[in-house]
One Martini backbone bead per residue (centre of mass of N, CA, C, O) as a GRO file, in nm:
protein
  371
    1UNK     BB    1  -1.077   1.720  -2.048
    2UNK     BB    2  -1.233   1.791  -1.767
    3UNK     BB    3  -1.483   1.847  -1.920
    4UNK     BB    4  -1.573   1.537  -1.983
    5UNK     BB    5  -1.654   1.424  -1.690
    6UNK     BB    6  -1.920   1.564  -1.667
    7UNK     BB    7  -2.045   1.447  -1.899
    8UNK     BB    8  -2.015   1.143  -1.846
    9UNK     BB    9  -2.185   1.157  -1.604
   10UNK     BB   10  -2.440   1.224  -1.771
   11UNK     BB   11  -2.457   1.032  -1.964
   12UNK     BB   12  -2.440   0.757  -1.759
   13UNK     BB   13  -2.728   0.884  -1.605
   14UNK     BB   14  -2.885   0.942  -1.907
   15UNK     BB   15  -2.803   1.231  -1.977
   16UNK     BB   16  -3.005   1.477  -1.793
   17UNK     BB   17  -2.768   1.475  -1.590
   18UNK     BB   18  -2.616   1.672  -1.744
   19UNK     BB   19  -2.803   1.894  -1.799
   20UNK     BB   20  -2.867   1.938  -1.459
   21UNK     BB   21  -2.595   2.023  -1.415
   22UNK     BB   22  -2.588   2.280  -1.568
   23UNK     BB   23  -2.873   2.381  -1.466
   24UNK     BB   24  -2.721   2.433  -1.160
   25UNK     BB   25  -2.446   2.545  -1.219
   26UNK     BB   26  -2.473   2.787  -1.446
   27UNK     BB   27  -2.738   2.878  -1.551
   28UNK     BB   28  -2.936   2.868  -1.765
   29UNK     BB   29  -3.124   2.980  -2.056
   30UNK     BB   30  -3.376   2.897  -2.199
   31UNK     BB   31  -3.231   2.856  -2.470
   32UNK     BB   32  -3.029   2.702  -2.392
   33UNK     BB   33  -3.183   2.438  -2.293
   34UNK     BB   34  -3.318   2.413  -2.589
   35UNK     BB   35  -3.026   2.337  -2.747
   36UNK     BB   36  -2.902   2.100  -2.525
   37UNK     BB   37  -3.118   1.873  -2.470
   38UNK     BB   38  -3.072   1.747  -2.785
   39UNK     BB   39  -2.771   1.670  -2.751
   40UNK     BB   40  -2.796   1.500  -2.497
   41UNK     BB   41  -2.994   1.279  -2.599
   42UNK     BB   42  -2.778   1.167  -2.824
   43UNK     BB   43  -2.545   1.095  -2.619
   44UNK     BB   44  -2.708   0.893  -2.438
   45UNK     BB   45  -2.781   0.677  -2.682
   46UNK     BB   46  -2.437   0.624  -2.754
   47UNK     BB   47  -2.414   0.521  -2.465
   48UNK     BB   48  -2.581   0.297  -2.424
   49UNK     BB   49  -2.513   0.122  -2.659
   50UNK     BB   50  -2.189   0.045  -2.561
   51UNK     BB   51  -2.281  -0.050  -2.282
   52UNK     BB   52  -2.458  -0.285  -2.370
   53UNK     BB   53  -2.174  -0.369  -2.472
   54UNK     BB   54  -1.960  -0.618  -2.347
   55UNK     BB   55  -1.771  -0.660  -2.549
   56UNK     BB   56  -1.452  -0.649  -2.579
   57UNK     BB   57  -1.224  -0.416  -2.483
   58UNK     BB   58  -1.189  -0.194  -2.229
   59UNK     BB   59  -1.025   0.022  -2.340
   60UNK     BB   60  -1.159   0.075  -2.574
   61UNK     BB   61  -1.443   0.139  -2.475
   62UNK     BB   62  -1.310   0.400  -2.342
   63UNK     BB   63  -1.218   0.567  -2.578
   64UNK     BB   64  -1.544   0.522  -2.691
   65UNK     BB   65  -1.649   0.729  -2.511
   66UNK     BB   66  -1.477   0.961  -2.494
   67UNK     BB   67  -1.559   0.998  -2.819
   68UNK     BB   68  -1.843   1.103  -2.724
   69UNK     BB   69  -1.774   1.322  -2.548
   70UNK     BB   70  -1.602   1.520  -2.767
   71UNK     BB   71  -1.842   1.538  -2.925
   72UNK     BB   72  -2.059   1.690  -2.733
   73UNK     BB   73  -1.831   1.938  -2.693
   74UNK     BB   74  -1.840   2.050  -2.957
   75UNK     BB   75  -2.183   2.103  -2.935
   76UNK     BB   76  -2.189   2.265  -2.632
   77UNK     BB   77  -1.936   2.480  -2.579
   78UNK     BB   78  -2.061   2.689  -2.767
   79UNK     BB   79  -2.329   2.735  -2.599
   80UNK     BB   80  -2.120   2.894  -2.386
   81UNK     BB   81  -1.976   3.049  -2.152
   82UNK     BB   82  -1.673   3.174  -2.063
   83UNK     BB   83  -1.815   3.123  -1.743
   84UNK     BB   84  -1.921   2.820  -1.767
   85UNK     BB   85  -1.642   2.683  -1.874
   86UNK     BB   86  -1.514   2.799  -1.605
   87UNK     BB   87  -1.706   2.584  -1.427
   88UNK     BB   88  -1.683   2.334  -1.487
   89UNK     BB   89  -1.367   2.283  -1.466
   90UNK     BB   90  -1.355   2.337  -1.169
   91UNK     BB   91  -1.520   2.129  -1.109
   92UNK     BB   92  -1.356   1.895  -1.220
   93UNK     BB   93  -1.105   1.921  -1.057
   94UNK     BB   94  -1.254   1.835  -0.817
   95UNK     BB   95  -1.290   1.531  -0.938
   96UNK     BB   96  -1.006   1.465  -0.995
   97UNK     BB   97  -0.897   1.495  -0.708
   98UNK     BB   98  -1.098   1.262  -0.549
   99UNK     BB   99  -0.900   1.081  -0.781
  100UNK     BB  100  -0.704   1.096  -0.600
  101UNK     BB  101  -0.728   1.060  -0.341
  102UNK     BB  102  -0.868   0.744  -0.371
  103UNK     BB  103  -0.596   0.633  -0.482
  104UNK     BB  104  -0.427   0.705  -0.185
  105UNK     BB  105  -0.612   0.571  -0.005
  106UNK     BB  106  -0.614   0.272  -0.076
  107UNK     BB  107  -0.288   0.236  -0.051
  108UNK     BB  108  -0.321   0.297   0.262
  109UNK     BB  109  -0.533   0.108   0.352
  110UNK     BB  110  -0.351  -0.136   0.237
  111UNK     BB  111  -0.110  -0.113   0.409
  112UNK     BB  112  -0.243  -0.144   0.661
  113UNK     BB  113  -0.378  -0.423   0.630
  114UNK     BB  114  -0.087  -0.574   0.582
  115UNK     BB  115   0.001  -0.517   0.872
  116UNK     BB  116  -0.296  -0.519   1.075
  117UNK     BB  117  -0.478  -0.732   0.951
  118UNK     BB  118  -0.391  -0.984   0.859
  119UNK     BB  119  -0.238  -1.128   1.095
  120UNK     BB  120  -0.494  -1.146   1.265
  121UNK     BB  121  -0.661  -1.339   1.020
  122UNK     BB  122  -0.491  -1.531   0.987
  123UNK     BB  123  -0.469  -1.658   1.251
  124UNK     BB  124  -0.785  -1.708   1.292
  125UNK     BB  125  -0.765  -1.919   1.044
  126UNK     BB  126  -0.581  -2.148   1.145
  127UNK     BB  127  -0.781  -2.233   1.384
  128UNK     BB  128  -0.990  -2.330   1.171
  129UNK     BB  129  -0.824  -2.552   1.014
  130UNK     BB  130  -0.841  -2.800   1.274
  131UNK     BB  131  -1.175  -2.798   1.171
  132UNK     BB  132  -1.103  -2.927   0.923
  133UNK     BB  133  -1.138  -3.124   0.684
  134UNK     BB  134  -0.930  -3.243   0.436
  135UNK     BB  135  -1.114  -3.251   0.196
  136UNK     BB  136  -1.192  -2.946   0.246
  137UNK     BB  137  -0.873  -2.841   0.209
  138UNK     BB  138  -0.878  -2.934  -0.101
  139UNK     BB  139  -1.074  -2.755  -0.198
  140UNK     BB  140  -1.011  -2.476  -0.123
  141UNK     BB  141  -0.778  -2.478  -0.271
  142UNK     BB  142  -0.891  -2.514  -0.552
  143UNK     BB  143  -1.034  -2.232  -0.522
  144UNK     BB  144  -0.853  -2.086  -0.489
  145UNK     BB  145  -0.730  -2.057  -0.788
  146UNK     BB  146  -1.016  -2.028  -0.916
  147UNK     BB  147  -1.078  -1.768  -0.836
  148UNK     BB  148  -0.792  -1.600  -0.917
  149UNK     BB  149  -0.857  -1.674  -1.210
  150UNK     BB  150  -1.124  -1.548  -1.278
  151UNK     BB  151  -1.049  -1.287  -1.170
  152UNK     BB  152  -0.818  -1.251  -1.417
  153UNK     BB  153  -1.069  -1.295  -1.657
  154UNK     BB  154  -1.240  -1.056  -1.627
  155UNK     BB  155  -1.128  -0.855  -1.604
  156UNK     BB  156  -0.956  -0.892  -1.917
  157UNK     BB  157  -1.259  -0.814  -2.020
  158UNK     BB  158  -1.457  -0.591  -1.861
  159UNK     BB  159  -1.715  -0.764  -1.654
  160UNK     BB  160  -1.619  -0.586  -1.421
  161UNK     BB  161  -1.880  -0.444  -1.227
  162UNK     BB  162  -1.955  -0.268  -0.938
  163UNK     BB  163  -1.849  -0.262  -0.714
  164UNK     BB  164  -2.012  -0.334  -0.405
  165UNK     BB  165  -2.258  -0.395  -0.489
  166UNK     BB  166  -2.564  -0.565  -0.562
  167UNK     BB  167  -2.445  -0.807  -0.794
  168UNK     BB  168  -2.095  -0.754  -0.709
  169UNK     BB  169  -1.799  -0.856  -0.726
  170UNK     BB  170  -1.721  -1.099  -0.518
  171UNK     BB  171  -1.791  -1.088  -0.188
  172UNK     BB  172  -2.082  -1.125   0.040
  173UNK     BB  173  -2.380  -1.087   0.232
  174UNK     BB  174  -2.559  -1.154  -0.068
  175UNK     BB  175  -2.770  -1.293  -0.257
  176UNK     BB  176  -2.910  -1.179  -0.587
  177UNK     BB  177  -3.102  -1.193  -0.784
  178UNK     BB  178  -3.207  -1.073  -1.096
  179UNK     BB  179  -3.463  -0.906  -0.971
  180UNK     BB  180  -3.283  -0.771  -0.674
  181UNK     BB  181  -3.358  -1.000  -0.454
  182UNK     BB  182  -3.307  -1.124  -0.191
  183UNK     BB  183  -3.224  -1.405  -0.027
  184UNK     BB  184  -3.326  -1.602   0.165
  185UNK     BB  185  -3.137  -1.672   0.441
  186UNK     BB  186  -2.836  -1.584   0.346
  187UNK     BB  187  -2.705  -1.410   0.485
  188UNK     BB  188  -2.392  -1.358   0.599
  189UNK     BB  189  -2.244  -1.596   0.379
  190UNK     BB  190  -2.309  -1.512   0.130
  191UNK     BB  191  -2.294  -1.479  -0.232
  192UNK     BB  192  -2.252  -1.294  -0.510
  193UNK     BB  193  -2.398  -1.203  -0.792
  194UNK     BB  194  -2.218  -1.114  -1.133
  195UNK     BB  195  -1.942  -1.189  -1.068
  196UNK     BB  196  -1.637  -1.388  -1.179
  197UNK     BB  197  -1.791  -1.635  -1.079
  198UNK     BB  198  -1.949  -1.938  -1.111
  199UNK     BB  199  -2.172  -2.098  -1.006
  200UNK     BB  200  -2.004  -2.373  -0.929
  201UNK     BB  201  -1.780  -2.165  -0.742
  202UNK     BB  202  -2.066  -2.044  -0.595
  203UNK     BB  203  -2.154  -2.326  -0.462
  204UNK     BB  204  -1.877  -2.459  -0.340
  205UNK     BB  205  -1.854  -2.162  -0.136
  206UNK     BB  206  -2.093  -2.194  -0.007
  207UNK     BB  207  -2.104  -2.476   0.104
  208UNK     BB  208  -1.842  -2.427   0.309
  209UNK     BB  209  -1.954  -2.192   0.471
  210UNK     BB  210  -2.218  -2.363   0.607
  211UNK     BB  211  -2.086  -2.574   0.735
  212UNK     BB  212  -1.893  -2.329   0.890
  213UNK     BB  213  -2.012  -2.124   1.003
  214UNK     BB  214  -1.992  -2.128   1.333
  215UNK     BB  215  -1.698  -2.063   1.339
  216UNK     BB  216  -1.650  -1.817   1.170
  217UNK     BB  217  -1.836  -1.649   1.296
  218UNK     BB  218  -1.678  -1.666   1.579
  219UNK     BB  219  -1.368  -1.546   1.482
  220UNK     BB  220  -1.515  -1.266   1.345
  221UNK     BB  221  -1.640  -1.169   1.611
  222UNK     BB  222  -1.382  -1.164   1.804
  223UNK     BB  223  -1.231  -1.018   1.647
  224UNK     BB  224  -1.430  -0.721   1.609
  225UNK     BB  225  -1.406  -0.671   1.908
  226UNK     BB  226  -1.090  -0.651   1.966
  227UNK     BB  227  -1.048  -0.466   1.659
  228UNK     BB  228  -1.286  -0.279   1.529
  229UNK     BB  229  -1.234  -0.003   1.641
  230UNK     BB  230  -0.930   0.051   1.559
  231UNK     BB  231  -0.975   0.014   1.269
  232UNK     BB  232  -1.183   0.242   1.211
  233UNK     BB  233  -1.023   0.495   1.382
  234UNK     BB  234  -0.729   0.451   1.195
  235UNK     BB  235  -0.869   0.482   0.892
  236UNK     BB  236  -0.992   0.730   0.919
  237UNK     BB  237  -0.749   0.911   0.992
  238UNK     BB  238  -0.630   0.845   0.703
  239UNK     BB  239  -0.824   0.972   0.539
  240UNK     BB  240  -0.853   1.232   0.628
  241UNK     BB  241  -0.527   1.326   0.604
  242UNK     BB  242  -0.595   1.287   0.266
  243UNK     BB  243  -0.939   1.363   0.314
  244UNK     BB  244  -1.087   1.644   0.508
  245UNK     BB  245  -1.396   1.617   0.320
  246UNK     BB  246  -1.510   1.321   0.397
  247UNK     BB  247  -1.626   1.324   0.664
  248UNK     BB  248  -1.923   1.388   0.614
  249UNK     BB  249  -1.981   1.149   0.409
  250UNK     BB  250  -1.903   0.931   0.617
  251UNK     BB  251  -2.150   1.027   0.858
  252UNK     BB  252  -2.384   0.960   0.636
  253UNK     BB  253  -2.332   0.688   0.615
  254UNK     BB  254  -2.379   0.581   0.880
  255UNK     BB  255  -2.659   0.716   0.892
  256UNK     BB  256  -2.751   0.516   0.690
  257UNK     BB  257  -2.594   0.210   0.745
  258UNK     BB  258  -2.533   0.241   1.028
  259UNK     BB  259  -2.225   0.066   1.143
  260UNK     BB  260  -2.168   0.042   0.883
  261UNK     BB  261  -1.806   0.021   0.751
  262UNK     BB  262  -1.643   0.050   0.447
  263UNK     BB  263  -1.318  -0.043   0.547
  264UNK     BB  264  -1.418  -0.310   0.755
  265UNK     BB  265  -1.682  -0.489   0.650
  266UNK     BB  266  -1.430  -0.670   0.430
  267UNK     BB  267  -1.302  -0.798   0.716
  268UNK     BB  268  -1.577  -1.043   0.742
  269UNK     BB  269  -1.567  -1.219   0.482
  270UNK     BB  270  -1.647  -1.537   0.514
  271UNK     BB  271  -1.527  -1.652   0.235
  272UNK     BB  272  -1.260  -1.456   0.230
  273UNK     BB  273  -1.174  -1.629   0.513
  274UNK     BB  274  -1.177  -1.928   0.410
  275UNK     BB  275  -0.974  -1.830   0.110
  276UNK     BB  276  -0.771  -1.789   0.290
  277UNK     BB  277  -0.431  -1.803   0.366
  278UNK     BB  278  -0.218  -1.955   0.670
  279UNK     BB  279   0.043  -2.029   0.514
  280UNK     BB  280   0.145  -1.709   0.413
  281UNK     BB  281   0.418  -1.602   0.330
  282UNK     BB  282   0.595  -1.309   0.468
  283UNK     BB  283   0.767  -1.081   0.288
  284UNK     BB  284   1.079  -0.906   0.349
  285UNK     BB  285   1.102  -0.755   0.114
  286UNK     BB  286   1.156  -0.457   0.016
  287UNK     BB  287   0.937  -0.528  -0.221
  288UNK     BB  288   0.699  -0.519   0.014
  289UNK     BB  289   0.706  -0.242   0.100
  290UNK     BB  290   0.714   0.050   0.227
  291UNK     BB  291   0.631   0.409   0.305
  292UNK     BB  292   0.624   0.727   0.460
  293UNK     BB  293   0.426   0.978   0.416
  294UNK     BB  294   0.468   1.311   0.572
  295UNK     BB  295   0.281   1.445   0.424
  296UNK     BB  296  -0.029   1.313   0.232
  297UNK     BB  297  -0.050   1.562   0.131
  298UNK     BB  298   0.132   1.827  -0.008
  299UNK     BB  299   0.374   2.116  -0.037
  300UNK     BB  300   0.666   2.148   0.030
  301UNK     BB  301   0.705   1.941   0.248
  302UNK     BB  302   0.801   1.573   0.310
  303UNK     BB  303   0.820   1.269   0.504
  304UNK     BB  304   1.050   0.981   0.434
  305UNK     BB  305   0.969   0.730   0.580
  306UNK     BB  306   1.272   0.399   0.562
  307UNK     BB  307   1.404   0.080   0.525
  308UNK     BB  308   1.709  -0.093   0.580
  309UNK     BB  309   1.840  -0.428   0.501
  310UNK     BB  310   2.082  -0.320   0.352
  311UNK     BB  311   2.392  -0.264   0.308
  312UNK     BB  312   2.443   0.058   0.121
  313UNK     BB  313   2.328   0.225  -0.133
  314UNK     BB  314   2.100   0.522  -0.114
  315UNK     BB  315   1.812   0.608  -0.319
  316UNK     BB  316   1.569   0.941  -0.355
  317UNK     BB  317   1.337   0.988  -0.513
  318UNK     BB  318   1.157   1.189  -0.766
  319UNK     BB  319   0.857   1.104  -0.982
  320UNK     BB  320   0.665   1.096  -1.235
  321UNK     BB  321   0.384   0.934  -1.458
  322UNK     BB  322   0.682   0.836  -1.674
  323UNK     BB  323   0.906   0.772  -1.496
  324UNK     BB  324   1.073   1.022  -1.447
  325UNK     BB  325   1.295   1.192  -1.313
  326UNK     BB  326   1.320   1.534  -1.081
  327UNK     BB  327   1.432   1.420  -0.804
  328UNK     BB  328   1.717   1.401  -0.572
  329UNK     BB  329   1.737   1.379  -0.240
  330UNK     BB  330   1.953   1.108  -0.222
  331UNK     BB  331   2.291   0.981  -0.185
  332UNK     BB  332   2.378   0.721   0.043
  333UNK     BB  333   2.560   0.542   0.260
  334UNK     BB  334   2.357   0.251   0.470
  335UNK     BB  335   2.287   0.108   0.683
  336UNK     BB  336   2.078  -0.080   0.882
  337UNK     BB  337   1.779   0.079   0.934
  338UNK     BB  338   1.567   0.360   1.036
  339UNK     BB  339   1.406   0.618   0.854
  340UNK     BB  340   1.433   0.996   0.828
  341UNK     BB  341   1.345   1.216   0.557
  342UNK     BB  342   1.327   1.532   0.452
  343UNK     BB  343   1.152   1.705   0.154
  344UNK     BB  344   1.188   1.883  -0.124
  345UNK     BB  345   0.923   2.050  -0.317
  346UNK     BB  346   1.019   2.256  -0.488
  347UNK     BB  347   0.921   2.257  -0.818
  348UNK     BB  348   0.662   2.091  -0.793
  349UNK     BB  349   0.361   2.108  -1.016
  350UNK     BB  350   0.207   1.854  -0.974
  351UNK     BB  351  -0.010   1.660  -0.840
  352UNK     BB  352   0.146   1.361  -0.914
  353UNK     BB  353   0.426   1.165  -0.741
  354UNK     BB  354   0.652   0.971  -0.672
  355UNK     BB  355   0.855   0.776  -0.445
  356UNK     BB  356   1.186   0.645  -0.415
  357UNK     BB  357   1.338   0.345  -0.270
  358UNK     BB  358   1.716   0.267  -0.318
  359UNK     BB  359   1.861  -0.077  -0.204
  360UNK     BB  360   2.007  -0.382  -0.214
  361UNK     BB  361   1.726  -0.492  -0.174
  362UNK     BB  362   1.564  -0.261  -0.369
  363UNK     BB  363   1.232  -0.143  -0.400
  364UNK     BB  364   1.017   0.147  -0.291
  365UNK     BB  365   0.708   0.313  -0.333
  366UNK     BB  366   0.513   0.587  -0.336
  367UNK     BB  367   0.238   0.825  -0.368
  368UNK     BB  368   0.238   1.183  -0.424
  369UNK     BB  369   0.028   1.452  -0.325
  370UNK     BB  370  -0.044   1.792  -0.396
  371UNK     BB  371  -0.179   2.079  -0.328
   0.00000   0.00000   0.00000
């Protein structure tokens, strides 16, 4: 199944991709090559087929490359040596590994921005309310609404791809033309193309974001100035403590893109900031908080610090990727207020496992990943 991602990646980048990877990372013998370079194009030509076609279900579609891949593996894996296919596989660990990572990094980011980051930007967009005609209030809700049905109606279809590129995505810095041109003029308040919202409804967003540009701009420049670089050296210290390989990476970015920063340059985007809601109430309950745990990834024990709300019984449990119990941490009768208990890990052999707390309040759960 790992060695199936690496083919995956090289089918995906054109059939040659995966060729290319074979032939860096394996050595093969000149026989090899010849053998597996026309196995490659068959298999690349029947990945291009599939992606061409957008029409389906997503999960299919997934499936159905999936089994593109299992293909291919059967007729390129005999053709290896049983040290080349265990360097494939090690390859795919880490790869795997990585996509463990990102799942963990994003969740630690949303928790951080939902505790940090919103409160700062609701109150500046209050601000913003004060400016606004009731008229274009009233535009503002419908628009919120219907960019949010809009936005799972296209998940639902599988025809959101490419977030964070340009002519993808949701809100961004610039429209696209079909053509990959930017838009002249566009600067920073544009929406762009190809993303799950409709003509008439990216065309009702540009024109609100226009008329009151020079408020935004000055609200979100007043952030950044004030928020911006606690933001930026906050979140990357969560990212490192999650995956300090990522370093590297990471300055790699910036000196690509200049100041642009990864994690925090999407809490800036004027649209995004103008539809979002000031007067949207914080949630108190237990199931809308977090838990901390530290370290995360762990190797044999980690602290998991967590609030109770209501006096009663409070279970901590660690579950599987199949949400069945594999170990219970404690059960004990807790007074409200927050608390602090390492846990033991010896015997958890999986990647990743699920870590909940249960009391009257509800449930909270956070995802730990193992060394």
């Amino acid at each position: 199944m790992v060695a199936g991602t690496a083919i995956a990646s090289g089918v995906k980048n054109g059939g040659f991709g995966l060729f290319d990877k074979i032939a860096t990372e394996l050595n093969l013998t000149p026989e090899q090559k010849i053998q597996i370079e026309p196995i490659v194009e068959k298999y690349k030509q029947k990945a291009k087929a599939l992606r061409a076609n957008n029409e389906g279900d997503r999960r299919a579609n997934r499936e159905a490359m999936h089994g593109i891949i299992e293909e291919a593996k059967t007729e390129i894996f005999p053709l290896l040596t049983a040290d080349q296919i265990a360097k494939v596989k090690e390859f795919e660990e880490k790869k795997h590994k990585h996509h463990e990572q990102k799942g963990a990094i994003k969740a630690a980011v949303k928790n951080y921005a939902d505790k940090e980051v919103k409160p700062v930007l609701q109150a500046q967009r209050m601000r913003l309310e004060a400016k606004l005609s009731a008229e274009d209030k009233q535009a503002i809700d419908e628009l919120r609404v219907v960019v949010k049905e809009q936005k799972k109606a296209c998940k639902k279809s599988g025809e959101c791809k490419g977030k964070g590129r340009k002519g993808k995505g949701e809100f961004g810095e610039n429209r696209t033309q079909q053509n990959g041109q930017e838009e002249a003029g566009r600067g920073r308040r544009g929406v762009k193309r190809g993303h799950h919202l409709d003509e008439a409804t990216r065309t009702a967003v540009d024109a609100l974001v226009a008329k009151y540009e020079a408020n935004i701009n000055a609200l979100l420049d007043e952030t950044k100035a004030s928020h911006g670089e606690t933001w930026k050296t906050e979140i990357k210290a969560i990212v490192l403590d999650i995956a300090p390989d990522m370093e590297e990476r990471m300055n790699e970015r910036v000196e690509r893109d200049g100041k642009k920063d990864k994690w925090t340059h999407r809490f800036f985007h004027p649209a995004k900031f103008l539809l979002s809601n000031p007067y949207e109430a914080k949630n108190e309950s237990l199931t809308d908080r977090t838990i901390g745990l530290y370290p995360n990834p762990a190797q044999k024990r980690t602290n998991i610090k967590y609030e109770v709300l209501k006096e009663g019984e409070v279970q901590i449990g660690i579950y599987n990727r199949g949400g069945d119990l594999v170990k219970t941490v404690f059960t004990k009768y807790q007074q409200p207020g927050s608390y602090n208990v390492e846990a033991n890990l010896d015997g958890l052999v999986d990647k990743m496992y699920i870590i909940s707390v249960t009391d009257a309040a509800g449930k909270v759960s956070e995802q730990l990943l193992m060394k």
